[in-house]
C-alpha positions as CSV (number, residue, x, y, z in Angstrom):
1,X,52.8,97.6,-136.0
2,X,49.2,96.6,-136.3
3,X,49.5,92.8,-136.4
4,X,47.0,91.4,-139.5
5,X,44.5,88.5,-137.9
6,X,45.3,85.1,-138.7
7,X,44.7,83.3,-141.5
8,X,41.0,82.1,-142.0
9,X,39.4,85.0,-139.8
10,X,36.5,85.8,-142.4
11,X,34.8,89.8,-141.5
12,X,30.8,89.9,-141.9
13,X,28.7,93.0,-141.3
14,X,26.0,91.8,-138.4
15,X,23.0,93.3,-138.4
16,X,21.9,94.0,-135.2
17,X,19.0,96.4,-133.2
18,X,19.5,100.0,-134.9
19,X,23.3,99.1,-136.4
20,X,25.7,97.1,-137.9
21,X,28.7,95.6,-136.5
22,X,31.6,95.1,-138.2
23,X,33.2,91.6,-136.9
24,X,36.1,89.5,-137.2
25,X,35.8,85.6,-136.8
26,X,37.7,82.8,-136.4
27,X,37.9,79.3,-134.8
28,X,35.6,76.4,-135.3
29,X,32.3,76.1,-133.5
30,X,33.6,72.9,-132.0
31,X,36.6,73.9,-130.4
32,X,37.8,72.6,-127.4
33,X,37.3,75.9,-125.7
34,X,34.4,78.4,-125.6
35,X,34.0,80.9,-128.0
36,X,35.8,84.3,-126.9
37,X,34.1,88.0,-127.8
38,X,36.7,90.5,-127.4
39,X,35.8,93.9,-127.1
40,X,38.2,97.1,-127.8
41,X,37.8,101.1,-126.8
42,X,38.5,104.7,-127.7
43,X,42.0,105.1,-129.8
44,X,41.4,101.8,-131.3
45,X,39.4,98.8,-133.0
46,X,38.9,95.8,-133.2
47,X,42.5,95.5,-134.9
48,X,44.3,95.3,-131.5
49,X,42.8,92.5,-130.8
50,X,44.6,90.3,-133.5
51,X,47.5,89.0,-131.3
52,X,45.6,87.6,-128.7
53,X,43.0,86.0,-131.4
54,X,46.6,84.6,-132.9
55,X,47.2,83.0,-129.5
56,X,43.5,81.5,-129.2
57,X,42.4,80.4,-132.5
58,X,43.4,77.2,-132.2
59,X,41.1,76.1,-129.7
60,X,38.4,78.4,-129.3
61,X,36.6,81.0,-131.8
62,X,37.5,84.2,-131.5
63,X,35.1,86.8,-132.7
64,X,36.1,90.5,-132.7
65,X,33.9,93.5,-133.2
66,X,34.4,97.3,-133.6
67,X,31.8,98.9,-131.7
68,X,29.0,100.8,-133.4
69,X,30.3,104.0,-134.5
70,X,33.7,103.0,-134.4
71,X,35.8,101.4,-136.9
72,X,34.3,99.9,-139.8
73,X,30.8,99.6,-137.7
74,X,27.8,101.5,-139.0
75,X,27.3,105.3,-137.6
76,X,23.8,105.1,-136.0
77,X,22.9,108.5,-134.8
78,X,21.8,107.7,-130.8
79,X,22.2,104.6,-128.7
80,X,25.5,105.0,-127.4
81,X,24.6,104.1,-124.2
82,X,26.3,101.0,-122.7
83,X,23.3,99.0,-122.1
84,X,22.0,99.2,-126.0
85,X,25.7,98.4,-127.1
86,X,25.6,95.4,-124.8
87,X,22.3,93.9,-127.4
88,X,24.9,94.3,-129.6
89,X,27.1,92.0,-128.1
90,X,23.7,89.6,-127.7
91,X,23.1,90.1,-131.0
92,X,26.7,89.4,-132.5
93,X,26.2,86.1,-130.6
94,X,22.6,85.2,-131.4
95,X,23.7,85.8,-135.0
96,X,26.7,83.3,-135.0
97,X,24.7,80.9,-132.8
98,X,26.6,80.9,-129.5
99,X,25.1,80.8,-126.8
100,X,27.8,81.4,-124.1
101,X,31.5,83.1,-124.5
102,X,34.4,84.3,-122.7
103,X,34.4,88.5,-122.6
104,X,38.0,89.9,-122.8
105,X,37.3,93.9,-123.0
106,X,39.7,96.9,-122.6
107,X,38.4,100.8,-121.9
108,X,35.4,101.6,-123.6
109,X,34.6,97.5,-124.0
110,X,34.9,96.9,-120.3
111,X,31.8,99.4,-119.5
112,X,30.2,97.9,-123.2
113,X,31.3,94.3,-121.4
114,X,29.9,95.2,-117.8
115,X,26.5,96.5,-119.2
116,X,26.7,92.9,-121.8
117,X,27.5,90.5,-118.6
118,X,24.8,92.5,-116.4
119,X,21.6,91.6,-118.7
120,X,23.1,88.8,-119.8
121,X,24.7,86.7,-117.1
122,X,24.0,83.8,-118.1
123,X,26.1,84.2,-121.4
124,X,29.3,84.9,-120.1
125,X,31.3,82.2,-118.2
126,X,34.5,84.4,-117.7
127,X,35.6,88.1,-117.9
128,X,38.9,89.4,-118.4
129,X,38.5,93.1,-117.8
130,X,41.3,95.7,-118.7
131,X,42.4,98.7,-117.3
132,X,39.5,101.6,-116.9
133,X,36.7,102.0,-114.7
134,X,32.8,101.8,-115.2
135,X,30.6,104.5,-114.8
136,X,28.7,105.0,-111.9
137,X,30.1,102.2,-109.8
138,X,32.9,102.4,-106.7
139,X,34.8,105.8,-106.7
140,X,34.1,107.4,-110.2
141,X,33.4,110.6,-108.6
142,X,36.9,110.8,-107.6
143,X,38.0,109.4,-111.2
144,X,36.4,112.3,-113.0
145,X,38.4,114.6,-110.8
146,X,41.3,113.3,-112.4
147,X,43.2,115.5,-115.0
148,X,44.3,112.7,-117.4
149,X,40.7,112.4,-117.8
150,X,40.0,115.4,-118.9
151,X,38.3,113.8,-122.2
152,X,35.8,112.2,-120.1
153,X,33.8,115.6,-120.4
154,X,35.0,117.0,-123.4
155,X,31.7,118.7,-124.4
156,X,29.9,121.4,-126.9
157,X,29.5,122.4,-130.3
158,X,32.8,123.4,-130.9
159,X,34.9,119.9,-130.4
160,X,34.4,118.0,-133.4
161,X,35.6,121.1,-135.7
162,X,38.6,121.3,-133.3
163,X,39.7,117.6,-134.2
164,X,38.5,117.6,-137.7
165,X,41.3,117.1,-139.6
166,X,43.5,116.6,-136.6
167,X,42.6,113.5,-135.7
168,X,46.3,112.7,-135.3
169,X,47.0,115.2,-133.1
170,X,44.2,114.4,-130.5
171,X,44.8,110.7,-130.6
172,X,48.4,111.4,-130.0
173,X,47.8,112.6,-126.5
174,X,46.1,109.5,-125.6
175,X,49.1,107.2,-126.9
176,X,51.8,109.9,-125.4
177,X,50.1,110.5,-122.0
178,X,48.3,107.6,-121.1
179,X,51.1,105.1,-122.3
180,X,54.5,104.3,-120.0
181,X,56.6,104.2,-122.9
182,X,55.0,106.0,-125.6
183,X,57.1,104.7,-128.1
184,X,55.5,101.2,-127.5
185,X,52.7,102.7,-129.9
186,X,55.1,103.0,-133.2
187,X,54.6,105.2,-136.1
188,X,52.6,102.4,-138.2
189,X,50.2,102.0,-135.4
190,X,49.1,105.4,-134.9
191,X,48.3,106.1,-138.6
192,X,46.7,102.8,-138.9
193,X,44.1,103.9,-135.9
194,X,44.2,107.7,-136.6
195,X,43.1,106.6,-140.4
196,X,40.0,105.2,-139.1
197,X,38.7,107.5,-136.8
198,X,39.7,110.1,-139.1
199,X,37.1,108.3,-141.3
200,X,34.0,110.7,-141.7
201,X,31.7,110.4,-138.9
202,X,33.7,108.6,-137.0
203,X,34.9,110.7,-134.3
204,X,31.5,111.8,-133.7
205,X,30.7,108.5,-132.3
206,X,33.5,108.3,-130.4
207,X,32.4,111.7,-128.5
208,X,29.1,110.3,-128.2
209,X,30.4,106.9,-126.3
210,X,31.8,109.8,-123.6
211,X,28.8,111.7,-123.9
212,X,26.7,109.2,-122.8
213,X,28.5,108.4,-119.7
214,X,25.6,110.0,-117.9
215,X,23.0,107.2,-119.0
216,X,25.8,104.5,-118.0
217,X,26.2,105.8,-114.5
218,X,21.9,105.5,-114.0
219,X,22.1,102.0,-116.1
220,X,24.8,100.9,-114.2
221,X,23.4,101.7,-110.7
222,X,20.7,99.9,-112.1
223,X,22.3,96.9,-112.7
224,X,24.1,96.8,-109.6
225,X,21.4,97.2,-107.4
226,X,20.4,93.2,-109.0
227,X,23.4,91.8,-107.4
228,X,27.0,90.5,-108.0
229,X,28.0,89.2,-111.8
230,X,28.9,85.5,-110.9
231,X,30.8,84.2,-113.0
232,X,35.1,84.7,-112.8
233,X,36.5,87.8,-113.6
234,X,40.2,88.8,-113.9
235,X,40.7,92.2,-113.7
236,X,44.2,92.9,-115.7
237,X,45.5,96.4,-114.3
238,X,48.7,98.9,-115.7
239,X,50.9,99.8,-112.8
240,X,51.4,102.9,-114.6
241,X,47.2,103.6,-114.9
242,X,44.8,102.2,-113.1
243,X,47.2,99.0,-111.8
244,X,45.3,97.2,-108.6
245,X,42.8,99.8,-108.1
246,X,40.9,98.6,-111.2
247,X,40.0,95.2,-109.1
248,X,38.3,97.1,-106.2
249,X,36.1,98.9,-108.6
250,X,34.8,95.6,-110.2
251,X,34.2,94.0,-106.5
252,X,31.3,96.4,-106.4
253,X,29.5,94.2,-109.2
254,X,31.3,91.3,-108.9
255,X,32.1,88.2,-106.6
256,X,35.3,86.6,-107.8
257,X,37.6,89.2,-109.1
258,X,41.4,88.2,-109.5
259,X,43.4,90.9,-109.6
260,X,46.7,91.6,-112.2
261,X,48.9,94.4,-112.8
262,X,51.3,94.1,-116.0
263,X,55.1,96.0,-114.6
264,X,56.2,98.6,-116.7
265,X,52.9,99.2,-118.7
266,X,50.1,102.2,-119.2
267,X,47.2,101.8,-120.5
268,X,47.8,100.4,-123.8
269,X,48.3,97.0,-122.0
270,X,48.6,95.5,-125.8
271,X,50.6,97.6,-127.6
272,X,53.2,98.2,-124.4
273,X,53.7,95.2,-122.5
274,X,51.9,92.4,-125.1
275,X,53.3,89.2,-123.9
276,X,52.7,89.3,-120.5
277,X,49.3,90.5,-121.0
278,X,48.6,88.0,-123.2
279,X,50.3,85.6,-120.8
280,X,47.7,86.8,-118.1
281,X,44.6,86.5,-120.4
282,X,46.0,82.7,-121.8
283,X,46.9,81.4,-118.3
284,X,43.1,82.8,-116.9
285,X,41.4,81.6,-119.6
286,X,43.1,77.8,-119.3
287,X,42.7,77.6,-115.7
């Protein structure tokens, strides 16, 4: 089941450059810890990150956004690029008033995280990074090759009326295929998420995050070509997905990766194996 956020998470619609981002927070400004932005991808929201804000609240804020064009974000018609969803992240944080945070980002939000941390070093002390690649950067020639990732170029003017209506359907290959134990992803879960992207507009954006994996690959070379993030990053890695391999990518833009692969998992590191992920994100984070 979709766990609900704690009690005292308030929602507020940000404003930010050219949309609106729906986000969670929680946590007191003075907590002993720093504030935490956690950042979700395709197949779900900002709703899977409730059990890890659960485990944090009490010392650190927690603030969790849906991307733009996904969940209960606005629906902006361009700027799905990476780089312009990572001002969203700056402007999230300039609107709350913190200055620095902890990233914690899975699929979609790692390459939303990576393009964040890149223009924006300075505001992120650590990075917990789960489980998919970033365009453009170490062997992502040889990812797109792969068949599981067939989505990554689902293109033309035909896909959105074959999903429309069958939201379900299509999300259900990404739970059955990508997960180790498909089950993992119950019946409540999957209508909860296929709800929302069934939500007009919706799965639009989500084609157009793909879509503009293009523009990430030159942004990302881009940002690269700067130099090494700095700051600790632990990259968290399904032995059934990406497992280790997820660690070498992010040693090509970044100095002190940690490497950890959850046993018995896929990708949906939250939903499959959610204690000792959250047992790796806690124990980085408290280090």
């Amino acid at each position: 089941m979709v766990q609900p956020f704690p009690p005292g998470v308030r929602v507020e619609d940000i404003p930010c450059q050219g949309a609106t981002i729906h986000t969670r927070i929680g946590g007191q400004q003075s907590g002993r810890g720093p504030a935490v932005i956690m950042l979700h991808g395709f197949a779900d929201t900002g709703d899977m990150w409730a059990p890890l804000a659960s485990a944090l609240i009490g010392d650190q804020r927690v603030i969790v956004p849906d991307l733009r064009g996904m969940g209960l974000s606005s629906q902006p018609a361009d700027g799905y690029d990476k780089k312009a969803q990572g001002h969203d992240v700056a402007g999230v944080l300039d609107h709350l008033r913190i200055d620095k945070a902890v990233l914690v980002t899975h699929d979609i939000g790692n390459m939303v995280g990576y393009a964040f941390a890149a223009q924006y070093p300075q505001r992120v002390t650590r990075w917990v990074c789960m489980d998919a690649p970033l365009p453009g950067i170490g062997p992502w020639d040889e990812i797109l090759k792969s068949p599981m990732l067939w989505h990554f170029n689902f293109r033309g003017p035909d896909m959105e009326r074959l999903v429309q209506g069958r939201e379900r359907i299509y999300l259900d290959r990404f739970w059955n295929e990508l997960s180790a134990t498909p089950s993992a992803i119950d019946e409540e879960t999957r209508q909860h998420y296929a709800a929302l992207y069934a939500r007009p507009g919706n799965m639009h954006c989500a084609f157009e995050q793909f879509a503009a994996f293009n523009q990430d690959v030159i942004d990302n070379k881009a940002f690269a070509a700067k130099g090494k993030l700095a700051m600790p990053v632990l990259e968290v890695g399904a032995d059934k997905s990406f497992g280790a391999a997820q660690a070498e990518v992010l040693r090509f833009v970044a100095s002190d990766v940690t490497s950890h692969v959850v046993a018995n998992s896929g990708h949906w590191l939250m939903e499959e194996q959610q204690q000792a992920t959250l047992a790796a994100i806690t124990g980085f984070l408290t280090k």
